[in-house]
C-alpha positions as CSV (number, residue, x, y, z in Angstrom):
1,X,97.9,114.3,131.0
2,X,100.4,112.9,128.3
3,X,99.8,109.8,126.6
4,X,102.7,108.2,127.3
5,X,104.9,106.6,124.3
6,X,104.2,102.7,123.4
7,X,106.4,100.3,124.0
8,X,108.6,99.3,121.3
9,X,107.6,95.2,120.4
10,X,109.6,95.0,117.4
11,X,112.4,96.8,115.2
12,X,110.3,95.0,111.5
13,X,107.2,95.0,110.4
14,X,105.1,91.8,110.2
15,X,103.3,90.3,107.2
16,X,99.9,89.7,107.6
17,X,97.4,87.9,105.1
18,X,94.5,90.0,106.0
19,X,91.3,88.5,104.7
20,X,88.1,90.2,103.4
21,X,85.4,90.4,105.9
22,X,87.8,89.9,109.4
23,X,88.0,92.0,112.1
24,X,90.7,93.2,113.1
25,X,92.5,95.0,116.3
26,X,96.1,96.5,116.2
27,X,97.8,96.6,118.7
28,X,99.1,100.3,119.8
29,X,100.4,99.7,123.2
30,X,103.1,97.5,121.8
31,X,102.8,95.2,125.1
32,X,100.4,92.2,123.4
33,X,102.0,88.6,122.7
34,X,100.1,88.6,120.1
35,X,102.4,91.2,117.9
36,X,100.9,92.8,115.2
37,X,97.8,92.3,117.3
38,X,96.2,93.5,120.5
39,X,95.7,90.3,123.1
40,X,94.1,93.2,125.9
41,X,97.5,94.1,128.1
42,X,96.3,97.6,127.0
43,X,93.7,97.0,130.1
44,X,94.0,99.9,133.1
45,X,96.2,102.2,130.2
46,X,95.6,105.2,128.1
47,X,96.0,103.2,124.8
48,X,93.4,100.8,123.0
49,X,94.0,99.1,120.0
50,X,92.8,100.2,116.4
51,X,90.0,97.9,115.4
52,X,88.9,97.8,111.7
53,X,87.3,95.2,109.3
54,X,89.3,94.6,106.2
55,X,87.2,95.7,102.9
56,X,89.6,93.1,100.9
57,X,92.0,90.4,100.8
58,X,95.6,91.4,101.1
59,X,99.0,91.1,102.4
60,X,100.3,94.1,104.5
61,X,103.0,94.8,106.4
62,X,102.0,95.7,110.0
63,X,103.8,98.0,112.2
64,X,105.9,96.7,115.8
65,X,108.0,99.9,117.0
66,X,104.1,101.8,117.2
67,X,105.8,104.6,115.6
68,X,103.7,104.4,112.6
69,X,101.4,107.5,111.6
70,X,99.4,105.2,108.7
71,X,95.9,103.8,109.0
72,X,95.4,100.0,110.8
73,X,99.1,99.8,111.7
74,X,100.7,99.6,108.3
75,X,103.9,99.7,108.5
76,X,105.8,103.9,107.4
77,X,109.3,102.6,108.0
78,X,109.6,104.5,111.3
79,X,111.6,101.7,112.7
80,X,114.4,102.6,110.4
81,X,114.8,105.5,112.7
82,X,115.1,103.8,116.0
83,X,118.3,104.5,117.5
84,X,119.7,101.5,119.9
């Protein structure tokens, strides 16, 4: 079976102050309330979020249209390509 296509939470990226040490969880689904961030609604689906602990302080930008091919959501400019 397919995995089916993630929902589209957002046509920008979101900036995030990630912080050395965090864990963090991505949301690939693109159905949390918690955009950039999975809050579970994955539950019962074939997607789970990306979890990863941040190495370093930094801003990033963090993918919403769950188009994005780069490591822990960060943003490729896929949503520039979203038609409607």
């Amino acid at each position: 079976m397919a995995k089916p296509k993630p929902y589209i939470a957002g046509r920008t990226p979101i900036k995030v102050d990630l912080k050395k040490g965090e864990t963090y969880a991505w949301c690939t689904c693109g159905s949390s309330s918690k955009q950039p961030f999975c809050d579970g609604s994955h539950q019962d689906t074939l997607f789970f979020p990306e979890v990863w602990k941040c190495t370093e302080d930094k801003t990033v930008h963090l993918c919403t249209c769950k188009m994005t091919d780069r490591e822990h959501g960060l943003c490729n400019g896929a949503h520039k390509r979203i038609i409607g």
